[in-house]
Biopython code that builds the backbone (N, CA, C, O; Angstrom):
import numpy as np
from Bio.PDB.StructureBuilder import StructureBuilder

atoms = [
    (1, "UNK", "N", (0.858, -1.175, 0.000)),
    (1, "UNK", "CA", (0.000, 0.000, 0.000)),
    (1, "UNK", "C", (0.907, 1.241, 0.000)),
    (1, "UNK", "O", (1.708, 1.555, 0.881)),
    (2, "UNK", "N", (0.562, 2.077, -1.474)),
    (2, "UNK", "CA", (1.071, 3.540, -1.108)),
    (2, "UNK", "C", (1.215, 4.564, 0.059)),
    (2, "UNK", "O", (0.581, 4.399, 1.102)),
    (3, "UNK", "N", (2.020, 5.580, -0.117)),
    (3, "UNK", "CA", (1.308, 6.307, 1.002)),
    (3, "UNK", "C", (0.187, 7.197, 0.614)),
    (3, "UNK", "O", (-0.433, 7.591, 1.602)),
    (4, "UNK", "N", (-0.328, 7.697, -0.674)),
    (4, "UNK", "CA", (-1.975, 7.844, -1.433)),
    (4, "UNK", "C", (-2.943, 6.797, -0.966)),
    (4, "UNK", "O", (-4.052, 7.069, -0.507)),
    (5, "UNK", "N", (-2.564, 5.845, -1.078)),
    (5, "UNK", "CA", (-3.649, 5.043, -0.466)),
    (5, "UNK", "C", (-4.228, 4.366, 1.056)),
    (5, "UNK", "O", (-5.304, 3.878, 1.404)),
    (6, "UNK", "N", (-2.913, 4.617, 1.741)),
    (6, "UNK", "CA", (-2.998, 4.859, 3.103)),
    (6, "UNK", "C", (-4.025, 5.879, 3.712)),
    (6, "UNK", "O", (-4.989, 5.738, 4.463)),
    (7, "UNK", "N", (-3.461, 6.931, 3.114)),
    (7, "UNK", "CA", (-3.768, 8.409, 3.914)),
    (7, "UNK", "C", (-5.410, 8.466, 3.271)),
    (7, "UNK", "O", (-6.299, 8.948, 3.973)),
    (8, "UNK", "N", (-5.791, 7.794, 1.526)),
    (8, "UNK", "CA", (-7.258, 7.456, 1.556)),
    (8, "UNK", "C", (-7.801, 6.880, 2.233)),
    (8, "UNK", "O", (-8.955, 7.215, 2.499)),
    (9, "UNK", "N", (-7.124, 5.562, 2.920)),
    (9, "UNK", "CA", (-8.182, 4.933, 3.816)),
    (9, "UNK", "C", (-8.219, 5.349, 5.010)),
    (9, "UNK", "O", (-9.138, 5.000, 5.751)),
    (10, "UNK", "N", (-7.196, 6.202, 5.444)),
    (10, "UNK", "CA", (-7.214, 6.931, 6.899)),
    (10, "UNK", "C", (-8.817, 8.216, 6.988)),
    (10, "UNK", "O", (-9.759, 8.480, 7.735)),
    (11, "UNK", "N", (-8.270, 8.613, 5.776)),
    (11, "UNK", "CA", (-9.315, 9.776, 5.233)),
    (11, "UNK", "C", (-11.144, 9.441, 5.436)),
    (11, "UNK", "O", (-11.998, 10.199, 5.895)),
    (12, "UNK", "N", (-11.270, 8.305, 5.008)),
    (12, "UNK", "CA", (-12.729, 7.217, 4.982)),
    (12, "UNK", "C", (-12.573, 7.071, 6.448)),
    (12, "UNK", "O", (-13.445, 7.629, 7.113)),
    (13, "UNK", "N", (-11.703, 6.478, 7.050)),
    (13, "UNK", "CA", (-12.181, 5.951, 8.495)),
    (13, "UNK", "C", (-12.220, 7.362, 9.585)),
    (13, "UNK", "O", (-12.922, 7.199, 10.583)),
    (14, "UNK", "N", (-11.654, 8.447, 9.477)),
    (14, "UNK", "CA", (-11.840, 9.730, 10.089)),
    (14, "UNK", "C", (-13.305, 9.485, 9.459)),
    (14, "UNK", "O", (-14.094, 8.741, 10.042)),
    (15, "UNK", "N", (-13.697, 10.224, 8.080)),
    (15, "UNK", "CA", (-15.492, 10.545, 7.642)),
    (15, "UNK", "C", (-16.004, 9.682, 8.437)),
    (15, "UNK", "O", (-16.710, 10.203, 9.300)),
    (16, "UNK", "N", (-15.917, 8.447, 8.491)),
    (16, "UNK", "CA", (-16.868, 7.387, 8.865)),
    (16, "UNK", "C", (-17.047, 7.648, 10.548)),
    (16, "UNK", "O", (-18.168, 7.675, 11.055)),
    (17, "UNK", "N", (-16.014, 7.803, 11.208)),
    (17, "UNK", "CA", (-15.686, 8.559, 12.695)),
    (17, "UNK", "C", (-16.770, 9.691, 12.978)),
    (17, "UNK", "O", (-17.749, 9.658, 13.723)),
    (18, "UNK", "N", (-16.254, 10.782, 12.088)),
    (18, "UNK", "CA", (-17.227, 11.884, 12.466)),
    (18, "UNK", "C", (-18.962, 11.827, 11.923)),
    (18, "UNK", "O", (-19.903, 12.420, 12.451)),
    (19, "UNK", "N", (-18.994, 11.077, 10.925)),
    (19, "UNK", "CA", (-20.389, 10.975, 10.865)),
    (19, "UNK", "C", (-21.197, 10.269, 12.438)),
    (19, "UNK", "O", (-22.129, 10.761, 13.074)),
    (20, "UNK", "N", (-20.311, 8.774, 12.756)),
    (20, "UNK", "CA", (-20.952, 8.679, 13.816)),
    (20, "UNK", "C", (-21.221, 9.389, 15.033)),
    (20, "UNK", "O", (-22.183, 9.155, 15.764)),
    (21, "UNK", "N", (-20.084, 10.519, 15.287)),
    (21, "UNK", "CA", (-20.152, 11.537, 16.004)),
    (21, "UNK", "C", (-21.135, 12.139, 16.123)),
    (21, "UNK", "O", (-21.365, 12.411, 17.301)),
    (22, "UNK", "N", (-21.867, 12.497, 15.419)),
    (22, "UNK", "CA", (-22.815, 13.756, 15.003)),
    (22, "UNK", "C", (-23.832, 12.818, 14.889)),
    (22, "UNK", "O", (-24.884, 13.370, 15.214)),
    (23, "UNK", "N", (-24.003, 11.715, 14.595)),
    (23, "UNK", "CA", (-25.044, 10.739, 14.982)),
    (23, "UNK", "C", (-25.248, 10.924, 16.242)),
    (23, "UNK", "O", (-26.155, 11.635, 16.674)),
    (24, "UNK", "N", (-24.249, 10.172, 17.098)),
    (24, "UNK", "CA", (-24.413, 10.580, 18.859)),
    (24, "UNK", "C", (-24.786, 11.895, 19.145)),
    (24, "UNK", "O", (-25.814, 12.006, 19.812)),
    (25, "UNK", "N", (-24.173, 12.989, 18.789)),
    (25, "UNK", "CA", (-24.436, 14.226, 18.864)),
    (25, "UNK", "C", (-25.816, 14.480, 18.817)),
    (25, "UNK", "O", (-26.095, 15.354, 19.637)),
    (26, "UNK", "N", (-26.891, 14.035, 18.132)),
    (26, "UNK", "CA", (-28.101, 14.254, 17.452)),
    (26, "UNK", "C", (-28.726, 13.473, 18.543)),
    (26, "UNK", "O", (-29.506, 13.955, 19.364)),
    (27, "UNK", "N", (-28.396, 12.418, 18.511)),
    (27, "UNK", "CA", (-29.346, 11.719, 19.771)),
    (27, "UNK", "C", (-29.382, 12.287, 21.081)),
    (27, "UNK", "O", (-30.356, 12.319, 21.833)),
    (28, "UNK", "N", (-28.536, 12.615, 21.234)),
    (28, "UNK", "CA", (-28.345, 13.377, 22.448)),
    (28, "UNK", "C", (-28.765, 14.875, 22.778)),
    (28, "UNK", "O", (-29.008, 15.557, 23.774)),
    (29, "UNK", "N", (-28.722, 14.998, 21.542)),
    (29, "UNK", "CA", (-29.534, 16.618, 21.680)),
    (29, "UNK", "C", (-31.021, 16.039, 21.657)),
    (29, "UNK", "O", (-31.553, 16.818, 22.448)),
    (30, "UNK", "N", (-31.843, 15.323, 21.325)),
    (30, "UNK", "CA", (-32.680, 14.831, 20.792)),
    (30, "UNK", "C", (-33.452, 14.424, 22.822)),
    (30, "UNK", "O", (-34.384, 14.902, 23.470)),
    (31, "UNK", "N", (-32.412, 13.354, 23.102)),
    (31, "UNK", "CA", (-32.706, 13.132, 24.307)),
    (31, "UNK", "C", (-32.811, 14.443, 25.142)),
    (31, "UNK", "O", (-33.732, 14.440, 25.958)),
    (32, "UNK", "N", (-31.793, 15.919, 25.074)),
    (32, "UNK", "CA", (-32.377, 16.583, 26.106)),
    (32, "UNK", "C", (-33.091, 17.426, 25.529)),
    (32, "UNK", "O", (-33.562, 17.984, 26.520)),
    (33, "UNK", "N", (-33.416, 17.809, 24.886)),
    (33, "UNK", "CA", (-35.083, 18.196, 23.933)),
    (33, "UNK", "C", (-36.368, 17.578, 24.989)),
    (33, "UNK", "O", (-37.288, 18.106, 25.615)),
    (34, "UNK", "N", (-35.829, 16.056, 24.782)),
    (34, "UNK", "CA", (-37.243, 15.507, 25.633)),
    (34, "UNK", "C", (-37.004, 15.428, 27.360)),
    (34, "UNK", "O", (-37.913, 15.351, 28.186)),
    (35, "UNK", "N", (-35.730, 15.464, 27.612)),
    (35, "UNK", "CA", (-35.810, 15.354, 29.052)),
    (35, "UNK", "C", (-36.620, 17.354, 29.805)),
    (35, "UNK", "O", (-37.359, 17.593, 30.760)),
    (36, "UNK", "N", (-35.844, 18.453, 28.574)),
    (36, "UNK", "CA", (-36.519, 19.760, 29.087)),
    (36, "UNK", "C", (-37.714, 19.688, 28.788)),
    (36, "UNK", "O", (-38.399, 20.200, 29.674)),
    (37, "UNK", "N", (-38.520, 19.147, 27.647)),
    (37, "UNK", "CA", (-39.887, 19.240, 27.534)),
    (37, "UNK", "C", (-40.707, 18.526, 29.004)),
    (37, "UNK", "O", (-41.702, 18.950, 29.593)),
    (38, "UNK", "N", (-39.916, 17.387, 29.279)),
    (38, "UNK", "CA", (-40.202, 16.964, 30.739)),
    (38, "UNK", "C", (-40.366, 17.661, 31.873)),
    (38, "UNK", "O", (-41.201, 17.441, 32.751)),
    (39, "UNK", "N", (-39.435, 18.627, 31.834)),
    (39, "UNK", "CA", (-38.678, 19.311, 32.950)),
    (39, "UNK", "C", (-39.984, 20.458, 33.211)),
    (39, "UNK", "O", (-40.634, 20.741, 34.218)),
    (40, "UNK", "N", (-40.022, 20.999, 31.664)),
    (40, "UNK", "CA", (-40.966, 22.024, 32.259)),
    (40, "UNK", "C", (-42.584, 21.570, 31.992)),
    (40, "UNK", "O", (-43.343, 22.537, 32.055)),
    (41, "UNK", "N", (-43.177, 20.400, 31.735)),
    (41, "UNK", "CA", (-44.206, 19.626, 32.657)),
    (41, "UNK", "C", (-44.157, 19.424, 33.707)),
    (41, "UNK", "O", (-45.278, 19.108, 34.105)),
    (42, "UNK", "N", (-42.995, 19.418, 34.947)),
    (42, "UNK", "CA", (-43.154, 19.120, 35.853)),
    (42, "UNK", "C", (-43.108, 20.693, 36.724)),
    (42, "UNK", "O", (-43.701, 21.009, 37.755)),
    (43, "UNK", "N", (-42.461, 21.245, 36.134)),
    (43, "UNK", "CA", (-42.426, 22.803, 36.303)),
    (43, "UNK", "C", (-44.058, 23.280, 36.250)),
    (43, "UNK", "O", (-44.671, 23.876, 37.136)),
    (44, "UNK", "N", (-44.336, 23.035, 35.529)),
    (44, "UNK", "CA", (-46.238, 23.161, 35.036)),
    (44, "UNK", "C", (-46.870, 22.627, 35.722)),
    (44, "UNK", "O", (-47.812, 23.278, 36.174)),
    (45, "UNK", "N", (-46.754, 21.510, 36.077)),
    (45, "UNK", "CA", (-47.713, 20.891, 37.214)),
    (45, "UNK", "C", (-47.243, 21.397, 39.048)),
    (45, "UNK", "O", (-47.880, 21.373, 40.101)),
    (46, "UNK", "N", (-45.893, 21.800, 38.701)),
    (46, "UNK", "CA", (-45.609, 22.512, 40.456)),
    (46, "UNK", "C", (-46.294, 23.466, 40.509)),
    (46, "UNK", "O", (-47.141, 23.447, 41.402)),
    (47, "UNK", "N", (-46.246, 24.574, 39.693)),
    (47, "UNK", "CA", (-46.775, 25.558, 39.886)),
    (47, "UNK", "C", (-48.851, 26.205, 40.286)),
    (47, "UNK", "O", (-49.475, 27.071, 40.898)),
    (48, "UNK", "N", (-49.111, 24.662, 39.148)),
    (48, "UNK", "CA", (-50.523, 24.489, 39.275)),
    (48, "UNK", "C", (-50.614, 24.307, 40.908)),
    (48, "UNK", "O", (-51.244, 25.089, 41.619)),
    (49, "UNK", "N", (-49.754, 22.941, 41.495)),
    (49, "UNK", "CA", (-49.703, 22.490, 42.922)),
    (49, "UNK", "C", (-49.628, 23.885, 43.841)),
    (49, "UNK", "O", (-50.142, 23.967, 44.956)),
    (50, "UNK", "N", (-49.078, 24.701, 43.344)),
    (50, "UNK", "CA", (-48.393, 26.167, 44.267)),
    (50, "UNK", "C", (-49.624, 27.264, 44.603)),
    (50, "UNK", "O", (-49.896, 27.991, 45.559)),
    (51, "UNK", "N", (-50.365, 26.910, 42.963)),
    (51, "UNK", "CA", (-51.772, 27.987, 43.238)),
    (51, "UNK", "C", (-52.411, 27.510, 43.844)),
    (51, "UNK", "O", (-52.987, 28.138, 44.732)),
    (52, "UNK", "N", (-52.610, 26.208, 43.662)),
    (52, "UNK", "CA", (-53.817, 25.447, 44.535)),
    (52, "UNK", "C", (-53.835, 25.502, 45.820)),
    (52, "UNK", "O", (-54.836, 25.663, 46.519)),
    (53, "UNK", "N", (-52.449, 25.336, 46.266)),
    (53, "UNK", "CA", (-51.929, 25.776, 48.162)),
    (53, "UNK", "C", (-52.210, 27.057, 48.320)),
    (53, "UNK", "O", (-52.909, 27.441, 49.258)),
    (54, "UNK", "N", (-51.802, 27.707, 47.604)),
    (54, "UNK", "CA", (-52.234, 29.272, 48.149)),
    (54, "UNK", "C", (-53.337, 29.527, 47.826)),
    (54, "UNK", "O", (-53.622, 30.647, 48.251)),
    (55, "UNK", "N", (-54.432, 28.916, 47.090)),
    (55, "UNK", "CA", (-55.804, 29.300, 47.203)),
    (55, "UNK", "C", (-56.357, 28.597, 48.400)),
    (55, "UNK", "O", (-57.099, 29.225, 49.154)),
    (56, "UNK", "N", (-56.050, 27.304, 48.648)),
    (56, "UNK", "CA", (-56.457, 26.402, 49.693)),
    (56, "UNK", "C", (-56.280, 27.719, 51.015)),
    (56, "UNK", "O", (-57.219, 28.303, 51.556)),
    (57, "UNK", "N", (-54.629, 27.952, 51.320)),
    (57, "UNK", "CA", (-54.383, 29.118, 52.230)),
    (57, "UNK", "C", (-55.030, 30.224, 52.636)),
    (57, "UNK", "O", (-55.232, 30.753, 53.729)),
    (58, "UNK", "N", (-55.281, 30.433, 51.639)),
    (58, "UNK", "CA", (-56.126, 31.760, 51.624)),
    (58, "UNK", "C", (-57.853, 31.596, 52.066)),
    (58, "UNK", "O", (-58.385, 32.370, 52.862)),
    (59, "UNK", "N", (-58.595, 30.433, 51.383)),
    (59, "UNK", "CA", (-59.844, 30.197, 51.884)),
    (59, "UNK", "C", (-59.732, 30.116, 53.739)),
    (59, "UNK", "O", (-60.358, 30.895, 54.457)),
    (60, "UNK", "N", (-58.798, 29.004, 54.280)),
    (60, "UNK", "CA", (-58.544, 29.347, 54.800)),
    (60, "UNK", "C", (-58.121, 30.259, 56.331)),
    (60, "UNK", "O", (-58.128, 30.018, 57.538)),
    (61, "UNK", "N", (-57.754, 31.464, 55.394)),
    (61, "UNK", "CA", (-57.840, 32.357, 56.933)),
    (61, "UNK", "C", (-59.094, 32.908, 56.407)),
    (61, "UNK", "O", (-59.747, 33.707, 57.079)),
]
sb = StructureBuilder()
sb.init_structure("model")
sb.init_model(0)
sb.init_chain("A")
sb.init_seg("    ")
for serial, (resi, resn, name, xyz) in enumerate(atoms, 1):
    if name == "N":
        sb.init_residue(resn, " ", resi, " ")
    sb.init_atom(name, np.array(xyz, "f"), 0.0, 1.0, " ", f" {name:<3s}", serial, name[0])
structure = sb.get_structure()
């Protein structure tokens, strides 16, 4: 093997490297996409919990 044809197949196995990169990359952005869409449902439902105490509070006194 040349050194042209070396440094081609080095060349393919880097591309092939960074594509999977950015594969992972994607999933992972992907995963915290859905873990914040989570985050602020639970944010949404505290806050509902927060009015409800302070209306409860307030009847109350």
């Amino acid at each position: 093997m040349n050194k042209r044809d070396y440094y081609l197949k080095l060349i393919k196995k880097i591309e092939g490297r960074i594509e999977f990169c950015e594969e992972e990359v994607q999933c992972i952005e992907n995963s915290i996409k859905k873990e914040q869409q989570y985050l602020n449902k639970l944010e949404d439902e505290l806050n509902t919990l927060e009015a409800v105490k302070e209306d409860i509070f307030n009847k109350l006194l």
